[in-house]
C-alpha positions as a Markdown table, in Angstrom:
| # | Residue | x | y | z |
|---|---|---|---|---|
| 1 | Unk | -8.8 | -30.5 | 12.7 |
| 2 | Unk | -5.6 | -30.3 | 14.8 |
| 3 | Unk | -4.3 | -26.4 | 15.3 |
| 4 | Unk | -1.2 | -26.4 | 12.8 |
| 5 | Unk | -3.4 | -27.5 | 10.2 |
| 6 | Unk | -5.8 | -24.8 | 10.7 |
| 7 | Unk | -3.1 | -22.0 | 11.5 |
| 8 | Unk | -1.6 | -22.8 | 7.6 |
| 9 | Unk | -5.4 | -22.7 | 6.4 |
| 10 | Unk | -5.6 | -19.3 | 8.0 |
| 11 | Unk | -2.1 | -18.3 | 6.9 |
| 12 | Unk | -2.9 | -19.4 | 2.9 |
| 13 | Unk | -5.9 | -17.9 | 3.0 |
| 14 | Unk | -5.0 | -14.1 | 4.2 |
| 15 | Unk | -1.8 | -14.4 | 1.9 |
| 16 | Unk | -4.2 | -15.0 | -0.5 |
| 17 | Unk | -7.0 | -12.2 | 0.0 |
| 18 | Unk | -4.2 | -9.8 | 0.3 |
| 19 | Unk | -2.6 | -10.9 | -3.2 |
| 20 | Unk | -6.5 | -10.7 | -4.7 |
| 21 | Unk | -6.4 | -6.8 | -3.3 |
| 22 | Unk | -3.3 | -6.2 | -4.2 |
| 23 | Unk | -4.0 | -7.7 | -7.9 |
| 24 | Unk | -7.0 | -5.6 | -8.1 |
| 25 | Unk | -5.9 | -2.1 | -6.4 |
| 26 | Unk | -2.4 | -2.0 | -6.3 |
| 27 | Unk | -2.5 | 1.7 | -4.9 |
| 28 | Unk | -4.1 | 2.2 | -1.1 |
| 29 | Unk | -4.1 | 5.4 | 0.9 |
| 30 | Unk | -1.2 | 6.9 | 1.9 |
| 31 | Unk | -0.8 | 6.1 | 5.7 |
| 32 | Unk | 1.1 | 10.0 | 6.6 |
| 33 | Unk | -1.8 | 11.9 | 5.3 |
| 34 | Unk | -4.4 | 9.2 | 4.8 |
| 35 | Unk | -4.7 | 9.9 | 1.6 |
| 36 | Unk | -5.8 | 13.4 | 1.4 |
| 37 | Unk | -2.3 | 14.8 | -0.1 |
| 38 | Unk | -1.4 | 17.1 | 2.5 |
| 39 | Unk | -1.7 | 18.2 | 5.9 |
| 40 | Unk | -4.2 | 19.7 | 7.8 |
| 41 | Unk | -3.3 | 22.9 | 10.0 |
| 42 | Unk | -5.1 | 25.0 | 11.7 |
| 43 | Unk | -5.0 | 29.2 | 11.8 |
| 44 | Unk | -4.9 | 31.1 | 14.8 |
| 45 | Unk | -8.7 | 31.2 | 15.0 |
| 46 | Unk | -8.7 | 27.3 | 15.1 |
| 47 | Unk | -9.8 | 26.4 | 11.7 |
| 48 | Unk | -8.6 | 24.5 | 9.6 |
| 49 | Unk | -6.4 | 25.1 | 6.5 |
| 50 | Unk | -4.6 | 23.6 | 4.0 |
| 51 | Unk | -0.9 | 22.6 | 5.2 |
| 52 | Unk | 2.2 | 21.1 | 3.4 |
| 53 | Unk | 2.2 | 18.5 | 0.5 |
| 54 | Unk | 2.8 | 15.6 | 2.1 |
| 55 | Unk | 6.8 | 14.3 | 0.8 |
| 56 | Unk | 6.0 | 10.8 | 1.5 |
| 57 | Unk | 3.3 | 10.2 | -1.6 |
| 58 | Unk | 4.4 | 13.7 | -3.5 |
| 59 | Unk | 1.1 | 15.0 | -2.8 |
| 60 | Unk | -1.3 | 12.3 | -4.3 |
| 61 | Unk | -2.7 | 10.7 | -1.4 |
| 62 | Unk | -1.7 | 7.5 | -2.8 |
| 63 | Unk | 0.8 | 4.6 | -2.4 |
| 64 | Unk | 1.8 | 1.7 | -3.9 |
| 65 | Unk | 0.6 | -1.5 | -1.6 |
| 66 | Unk | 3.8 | -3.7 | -0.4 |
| 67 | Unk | 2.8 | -6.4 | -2.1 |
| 68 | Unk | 2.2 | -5.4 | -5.2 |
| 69 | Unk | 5.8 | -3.4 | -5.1 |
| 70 | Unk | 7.0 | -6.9 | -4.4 |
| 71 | Unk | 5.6 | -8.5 | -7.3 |
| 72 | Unk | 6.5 | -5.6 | -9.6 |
| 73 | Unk | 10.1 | -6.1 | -8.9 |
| 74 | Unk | 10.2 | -9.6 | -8.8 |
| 75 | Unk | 8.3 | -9.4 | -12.4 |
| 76 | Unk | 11.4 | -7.1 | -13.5 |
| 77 | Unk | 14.0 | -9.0 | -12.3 |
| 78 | Unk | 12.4 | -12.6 | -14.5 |
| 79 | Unk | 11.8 | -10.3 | -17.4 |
| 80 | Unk | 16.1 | -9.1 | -17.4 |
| 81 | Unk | 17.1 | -12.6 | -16.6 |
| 82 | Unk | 14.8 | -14.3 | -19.5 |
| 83 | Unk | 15.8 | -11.9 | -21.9 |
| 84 | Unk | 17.5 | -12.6 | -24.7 |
């Protein structure tokens, strides 16, 4: 099998895994606070406490996944253009 060949095999198939996950669990961990909601501090004795909510998922620890916010907006953009 000559190396192209098997670089688009490879290719197609991890663009299609990551469609499958995003298909099946469109929200993944938020990658600032790995999906706890909120940052971890630490008092002066050194343990730890409860920080800020994290601003990047508004304190629910989870995100939308890239490719499903692609499809969503490509889905929205068909649905205005085939409307009547």
């Amino acid at each position: 099998m000559p190396p192209a060949l098997l670089a688009i095999a490879l290719l197609f198939a991890v663009t299609f895994c990551y469609a499958a996950v995003c298909a099946g669990s469109p929200f993944g961990n938020c990658r600032k606070c790995r999906g706890m909601g909120h940052a971890l501090k630490t008092d002066r004795k050194g343990r730890l406490k409860r920080g800020k909510d994290c601003r990047r998922c508004k304190a629910t620890g989870k995100r939308i996944r890239t490719g499903r916010w692609l499809y969503n907006r490509w889905a929205r953009i068909y649905r205005a253009g085939t409307a009547d």
